[in-house]
C-alpha positions as CSV (number, residue, x, y, z in Angstrom):
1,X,-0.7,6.2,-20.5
2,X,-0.2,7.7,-23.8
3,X,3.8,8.8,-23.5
4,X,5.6,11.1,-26.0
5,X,7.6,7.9,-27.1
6,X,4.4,6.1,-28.0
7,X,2.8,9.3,-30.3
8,X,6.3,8.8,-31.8
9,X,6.0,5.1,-32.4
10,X,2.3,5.7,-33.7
11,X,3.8,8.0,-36.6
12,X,6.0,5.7,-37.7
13,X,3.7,2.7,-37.5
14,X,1.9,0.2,-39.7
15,X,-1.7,-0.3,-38.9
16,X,-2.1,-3.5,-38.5
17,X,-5.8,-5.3,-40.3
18,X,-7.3,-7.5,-37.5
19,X,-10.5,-9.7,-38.7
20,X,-13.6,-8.4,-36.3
21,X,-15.2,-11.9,-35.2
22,X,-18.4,-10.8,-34.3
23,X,-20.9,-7.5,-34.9
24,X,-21.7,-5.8,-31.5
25,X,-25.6,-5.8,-30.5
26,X,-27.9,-3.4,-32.4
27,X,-29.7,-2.8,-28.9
28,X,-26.4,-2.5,-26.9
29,X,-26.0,-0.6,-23.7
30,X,-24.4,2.2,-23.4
31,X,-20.7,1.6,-22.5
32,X,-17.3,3.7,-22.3
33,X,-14.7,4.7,-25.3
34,X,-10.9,4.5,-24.3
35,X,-7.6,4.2,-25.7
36,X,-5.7,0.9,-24.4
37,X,-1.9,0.2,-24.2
38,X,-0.5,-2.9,-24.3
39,X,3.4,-2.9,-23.6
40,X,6.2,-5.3,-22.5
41,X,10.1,-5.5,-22.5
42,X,11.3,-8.8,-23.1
43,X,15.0,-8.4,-20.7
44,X,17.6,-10.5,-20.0
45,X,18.7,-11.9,-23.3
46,X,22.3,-11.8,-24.9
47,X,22.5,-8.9,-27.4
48,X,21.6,-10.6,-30.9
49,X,19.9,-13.9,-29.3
50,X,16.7,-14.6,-31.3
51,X,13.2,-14.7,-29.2
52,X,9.7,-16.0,-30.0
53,X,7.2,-14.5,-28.7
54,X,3.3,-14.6,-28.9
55,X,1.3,-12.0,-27.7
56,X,-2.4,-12.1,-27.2
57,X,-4.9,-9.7,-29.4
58,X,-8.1,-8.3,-28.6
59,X,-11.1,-9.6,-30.4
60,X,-14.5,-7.8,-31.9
61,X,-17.6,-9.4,-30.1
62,X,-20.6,-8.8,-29.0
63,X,-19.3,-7.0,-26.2
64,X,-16.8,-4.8,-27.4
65,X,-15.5,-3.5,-30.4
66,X,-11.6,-3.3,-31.3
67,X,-10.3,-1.0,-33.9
68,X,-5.9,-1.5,-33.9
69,X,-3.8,1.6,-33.6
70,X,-0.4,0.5,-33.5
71,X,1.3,-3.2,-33.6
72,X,5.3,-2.9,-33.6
73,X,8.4,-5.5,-32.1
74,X,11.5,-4.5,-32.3
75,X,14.8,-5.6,-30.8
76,X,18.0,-4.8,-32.9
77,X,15.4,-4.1,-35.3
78,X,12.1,-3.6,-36.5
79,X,10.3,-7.2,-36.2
80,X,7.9,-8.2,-38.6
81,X,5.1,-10.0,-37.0
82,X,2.5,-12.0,-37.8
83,X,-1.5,-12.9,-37.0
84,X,-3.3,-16.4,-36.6
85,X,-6.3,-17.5,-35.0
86,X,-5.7,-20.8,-32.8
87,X,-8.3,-23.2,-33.7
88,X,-9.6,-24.5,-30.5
89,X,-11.1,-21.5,-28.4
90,X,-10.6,-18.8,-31.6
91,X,-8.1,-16.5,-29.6
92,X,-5.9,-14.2,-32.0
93,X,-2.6,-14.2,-31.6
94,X,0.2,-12.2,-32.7
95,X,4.1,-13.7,-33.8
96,X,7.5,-12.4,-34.3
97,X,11.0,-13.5,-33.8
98,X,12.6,-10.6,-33.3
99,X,16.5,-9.9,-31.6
100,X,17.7,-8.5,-29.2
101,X,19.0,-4.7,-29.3
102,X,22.9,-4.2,-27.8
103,X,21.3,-4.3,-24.1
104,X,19.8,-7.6,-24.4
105,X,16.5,-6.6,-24.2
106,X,13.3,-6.9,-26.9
107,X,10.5,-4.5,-26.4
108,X,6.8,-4.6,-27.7
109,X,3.8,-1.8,-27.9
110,X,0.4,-2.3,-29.0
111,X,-2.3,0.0,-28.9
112,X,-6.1,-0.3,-29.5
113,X,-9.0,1.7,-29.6
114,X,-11.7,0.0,-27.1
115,X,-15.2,0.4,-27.2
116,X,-16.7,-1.5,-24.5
117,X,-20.4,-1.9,-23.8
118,X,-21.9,-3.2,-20.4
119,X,-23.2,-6.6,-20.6
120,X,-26.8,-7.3,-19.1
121,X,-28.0,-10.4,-19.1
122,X,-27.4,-13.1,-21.7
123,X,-25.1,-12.1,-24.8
124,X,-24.3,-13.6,-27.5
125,X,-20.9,-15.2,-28.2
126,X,-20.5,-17.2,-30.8
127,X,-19.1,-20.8,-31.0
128,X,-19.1,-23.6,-33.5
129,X,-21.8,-26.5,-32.3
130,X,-19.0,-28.4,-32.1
131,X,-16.7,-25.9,-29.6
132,X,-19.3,-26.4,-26.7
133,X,-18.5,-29.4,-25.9
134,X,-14.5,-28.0,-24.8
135,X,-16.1,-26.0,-22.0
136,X,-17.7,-29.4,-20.3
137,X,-14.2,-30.8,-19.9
138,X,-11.5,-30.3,-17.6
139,X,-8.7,-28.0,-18.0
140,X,-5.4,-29.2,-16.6
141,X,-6.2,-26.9,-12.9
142,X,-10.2,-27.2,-13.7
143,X,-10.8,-30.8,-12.7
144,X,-14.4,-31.8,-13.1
145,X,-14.3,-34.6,-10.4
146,X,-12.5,-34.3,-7.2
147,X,-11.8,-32.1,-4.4
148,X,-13.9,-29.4,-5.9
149,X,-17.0,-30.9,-5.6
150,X,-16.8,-31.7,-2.0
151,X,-18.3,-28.3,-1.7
152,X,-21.8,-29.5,-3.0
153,X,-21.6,-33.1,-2.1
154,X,-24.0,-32.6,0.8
155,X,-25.8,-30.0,-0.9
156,X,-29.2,-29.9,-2.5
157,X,-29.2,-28.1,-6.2
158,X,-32.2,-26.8,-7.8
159,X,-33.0,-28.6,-10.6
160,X,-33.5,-25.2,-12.6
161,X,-29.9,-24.3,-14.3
162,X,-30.6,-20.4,-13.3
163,X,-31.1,-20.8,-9.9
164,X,-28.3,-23.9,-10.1
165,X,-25.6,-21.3,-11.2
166,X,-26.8,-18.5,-8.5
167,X,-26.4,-21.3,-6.2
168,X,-22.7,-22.3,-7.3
169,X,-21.9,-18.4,-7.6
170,X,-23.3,-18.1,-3.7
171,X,-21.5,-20.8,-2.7
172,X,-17.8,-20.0,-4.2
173,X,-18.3,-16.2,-2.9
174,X,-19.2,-17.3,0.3
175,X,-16.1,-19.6,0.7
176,X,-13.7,-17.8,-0.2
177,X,-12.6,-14.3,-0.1
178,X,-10.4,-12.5,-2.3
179,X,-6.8,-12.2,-0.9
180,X,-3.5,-11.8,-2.8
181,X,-1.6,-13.1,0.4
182,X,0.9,-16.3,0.5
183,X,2.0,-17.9,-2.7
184,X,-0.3,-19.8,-4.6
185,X,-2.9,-17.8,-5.5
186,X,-2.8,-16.8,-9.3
187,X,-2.8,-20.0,-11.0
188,X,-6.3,-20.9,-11.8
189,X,-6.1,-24.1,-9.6
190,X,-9.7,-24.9,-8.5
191,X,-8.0,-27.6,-5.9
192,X,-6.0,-24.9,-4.3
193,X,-8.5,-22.6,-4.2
194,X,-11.1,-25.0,-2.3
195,X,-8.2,-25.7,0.4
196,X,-7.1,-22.1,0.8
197,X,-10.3,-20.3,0.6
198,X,-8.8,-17.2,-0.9
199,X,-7.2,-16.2,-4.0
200,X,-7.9,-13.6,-6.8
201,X,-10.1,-13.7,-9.6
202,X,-8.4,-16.5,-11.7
203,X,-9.0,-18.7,-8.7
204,X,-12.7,-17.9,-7.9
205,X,-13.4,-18.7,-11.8
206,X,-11.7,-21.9,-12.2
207,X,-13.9,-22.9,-8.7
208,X,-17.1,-21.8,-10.2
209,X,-16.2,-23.3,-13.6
210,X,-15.4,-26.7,-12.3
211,X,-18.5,-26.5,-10.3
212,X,-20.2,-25.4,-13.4
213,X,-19.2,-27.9,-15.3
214,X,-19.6,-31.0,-13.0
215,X,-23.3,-30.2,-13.3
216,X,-22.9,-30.2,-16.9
217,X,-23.5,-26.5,-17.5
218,X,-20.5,-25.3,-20.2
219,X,-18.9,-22.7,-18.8
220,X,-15.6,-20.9,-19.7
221,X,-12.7,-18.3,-18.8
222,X,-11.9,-14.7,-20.3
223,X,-8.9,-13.1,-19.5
224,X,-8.4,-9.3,-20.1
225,X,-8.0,-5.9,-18.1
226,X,-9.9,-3.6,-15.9
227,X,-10.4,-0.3,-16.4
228,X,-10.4,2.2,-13.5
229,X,-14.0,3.2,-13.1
230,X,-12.6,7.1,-12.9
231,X,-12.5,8.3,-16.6
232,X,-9.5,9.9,-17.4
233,X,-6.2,8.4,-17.8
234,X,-3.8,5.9,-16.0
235,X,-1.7,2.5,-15.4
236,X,-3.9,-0.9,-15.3
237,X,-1.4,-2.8,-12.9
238,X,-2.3,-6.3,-14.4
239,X,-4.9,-8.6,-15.4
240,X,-8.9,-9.4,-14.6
241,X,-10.7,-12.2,-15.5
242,X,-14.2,-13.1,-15.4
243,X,-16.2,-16.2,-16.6
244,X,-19.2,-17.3,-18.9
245,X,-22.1,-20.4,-18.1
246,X,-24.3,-21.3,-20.2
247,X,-27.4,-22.6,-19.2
248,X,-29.8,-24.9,-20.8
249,X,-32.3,-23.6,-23.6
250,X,-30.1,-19.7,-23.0
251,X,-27.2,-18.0,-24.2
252,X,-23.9,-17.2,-22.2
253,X,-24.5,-15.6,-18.9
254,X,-21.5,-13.8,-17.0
255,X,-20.3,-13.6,-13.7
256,X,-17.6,-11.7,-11.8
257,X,-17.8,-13.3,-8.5
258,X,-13.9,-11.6,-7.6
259,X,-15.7,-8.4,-7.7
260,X,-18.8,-9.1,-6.0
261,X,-16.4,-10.4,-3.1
262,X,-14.6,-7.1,-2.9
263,X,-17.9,-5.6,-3.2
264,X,-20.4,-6.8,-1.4
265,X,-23.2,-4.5,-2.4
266,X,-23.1,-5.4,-5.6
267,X,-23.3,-8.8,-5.8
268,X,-26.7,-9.4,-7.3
269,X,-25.3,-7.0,-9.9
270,X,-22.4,-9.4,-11.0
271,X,-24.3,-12.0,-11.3
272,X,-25.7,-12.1,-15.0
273,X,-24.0,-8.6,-15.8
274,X,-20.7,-6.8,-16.1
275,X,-19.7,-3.2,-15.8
276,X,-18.1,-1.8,-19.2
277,X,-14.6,-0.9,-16.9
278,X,-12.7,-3.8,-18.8
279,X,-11.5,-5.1,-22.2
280,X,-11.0,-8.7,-22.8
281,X,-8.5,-10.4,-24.5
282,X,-8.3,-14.0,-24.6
283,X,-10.5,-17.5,-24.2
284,X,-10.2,-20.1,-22.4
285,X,-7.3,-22.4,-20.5
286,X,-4.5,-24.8,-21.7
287,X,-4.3,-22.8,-25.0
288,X,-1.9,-23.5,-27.7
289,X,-0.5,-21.2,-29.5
290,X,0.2,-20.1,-33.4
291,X,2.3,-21.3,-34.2
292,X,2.4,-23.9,-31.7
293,X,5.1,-23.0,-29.0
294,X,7.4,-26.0,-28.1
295,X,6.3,-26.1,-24.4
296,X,3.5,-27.1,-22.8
297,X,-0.1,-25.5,-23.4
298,X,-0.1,-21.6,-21.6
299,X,-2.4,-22.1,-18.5
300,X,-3.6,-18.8,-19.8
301,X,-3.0,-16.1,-22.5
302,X,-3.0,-12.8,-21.3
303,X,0.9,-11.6,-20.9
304,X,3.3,-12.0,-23.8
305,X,4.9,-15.4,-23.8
306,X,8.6,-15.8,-24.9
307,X,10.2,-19.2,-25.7
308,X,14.3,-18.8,-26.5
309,X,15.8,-21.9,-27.8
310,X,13.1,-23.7,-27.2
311,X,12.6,-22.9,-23.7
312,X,10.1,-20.8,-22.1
313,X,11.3,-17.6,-21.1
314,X,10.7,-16.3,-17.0
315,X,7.7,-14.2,-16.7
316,X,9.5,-12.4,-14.2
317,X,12.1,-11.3,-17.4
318,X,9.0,-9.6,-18.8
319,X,8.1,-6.5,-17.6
320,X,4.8,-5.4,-18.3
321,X,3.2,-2.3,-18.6
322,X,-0.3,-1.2,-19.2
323,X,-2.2,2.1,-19.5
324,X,-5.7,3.8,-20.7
325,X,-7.0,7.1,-21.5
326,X,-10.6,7.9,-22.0
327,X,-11.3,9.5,-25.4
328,X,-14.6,10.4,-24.8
């Protein structure tokens, strides 16, 4: 939520200029206005140690509309960041190398004004001829061949695409069910997912995306947050994440198949629609960042990530907090 610390911080702040990347729909349905609050404390560090960190940023599209608030780092001192778009899914991405105060920690605050509209049917998202092709290839835990599709290797498609994805959408709902339980879950791994059968919603995408896919139907990953469905004001205890397909001769169509399995009454609903509790943030999988981090490509871009020295920081070093408030 909005704290006294944060209204302080908003005085004091620099509006930050982020470049919409698309204009919503003139026909859009009606959707829900809050305030969203994106903030982490990088800890652990020795006071003064210098930390690179890259921090996902909410784009305009079709769906939603962002207008910034407040963008500030600081550590010792006030870090001067900077914005880039990363050139293979067109995620934004914010950089600073800030220090660390006297207590060895870093700490981070961004807020954004969210408008969010429910999604119905196809929508519109934009991409470069050229980008479709990334979302009929694998992903490093998205494999195209494989253990996934033993799930449909005795099974008769429909030749359709529609009734193809409603098929592969049935078929991932039905075996698995959603269960943070055990370790594993979490990753995106659509080979773990087919051998544990439960997982969260990162792990009923990838499944449906590498089935997607295998059929050569593009299909692709957004991360973000959900919003409580009861307006008011409140923590968001970490991410969601929902995916795309795109089916021959149509535009994107969108799925939450994590929520139709925690809620079984409205599972026609989440297929080909999505409620307007949620904001997304970020593309895609195996995503480099900008400037390009000196580890391996982030499975996926939805928590700060901290390199020091040229090593990845622990995620468990990073605590997280998020919040809303409903403005009107």
């Amino acid at each position: 939520m909005t704290t006294p610390f944060h209204r302080a911080a908003l005085a004091l702040a620099t509006v930050v200029t982020f470049c919409p990347f698309a204009l919503p729909r003139a026909d859009a349905p009606a959707g829900r206005a809050f305030e969203f609050t994106y903030d982490a404390t990088v800890t652990g560090l020795k006071p003064g140690q210098k930390v690179k960190l890259w921090v996902p940023v909410p784009r305009t599209t079709a769906d939603q509309t962002i207008t910034p608030v407040l963008a500030r780092v600081w550590g010792s001192a006030r870090a001067k960041g900077t914005e880039a778009t990363e050139p293979q899914y067109g995620n934004r991405i914010y950089f600073a190398e800030p220090t660390a105060d006297a207590a060895g920690k870093v700490r981070l605050t961004f807020v954004y004004r969210v408008e969010r509209r429910e999604v119905k049917g196809q929508t519109k998202l934009v991409e470069a001829p050229e980008k479709l092709s990334r979302f009929l290839k694998a992903d490093a835990l998205v494999p195209i061949t494989g253990k996934p599709l033993e799930l449909i290797k005795d099974k008769e498609l429909p030749d359709d695409p529609m009734k193809k994805a409603k098929a592969l959408y049935e078929l991932v709902n039905d075996h698995m069910k959603y269960s943070k339980e055990g370790k594993g879950w979490g990753r995106g791994d659509s080979a773990w997912a087919c051998d544990s059968k439960t997982g969260n919603c990162s792990d009923f995408h990838s499944l449906f995306i590498s089935l997607a896919r295998s059929q050569k139907m593009p299909a692709k990953f957004e991360m973000g947050f959900p919003i409580p469905e009861k307006k008011g004001e409140g923590t968001v205890g970490g991410y969601h994440c929902w995916a795309y397909f795109r089916p021959e001769g149509k535009e994107w169509v969108p799925v939450d198949i994590s929520e139709a399995n925690k809620d079984p009454k409205r599972k026609e609903y989440y297929f080909g629609n999505l409620t307007p509790d949620r904001v997304g943030f970020s593309t895609g999988r195996d995503v480099e960042l900008v400037p390009r981090q000196s580890g391996k490509p982030v499975n996926f871009l939805i928590y700060p990530y901290a390199e020091v020295d040229g090593k990845e920081w622990p995620q468990e070093k990073v605590v997280k907090a998020f919040s809303y408030r409903d403005v009107k």
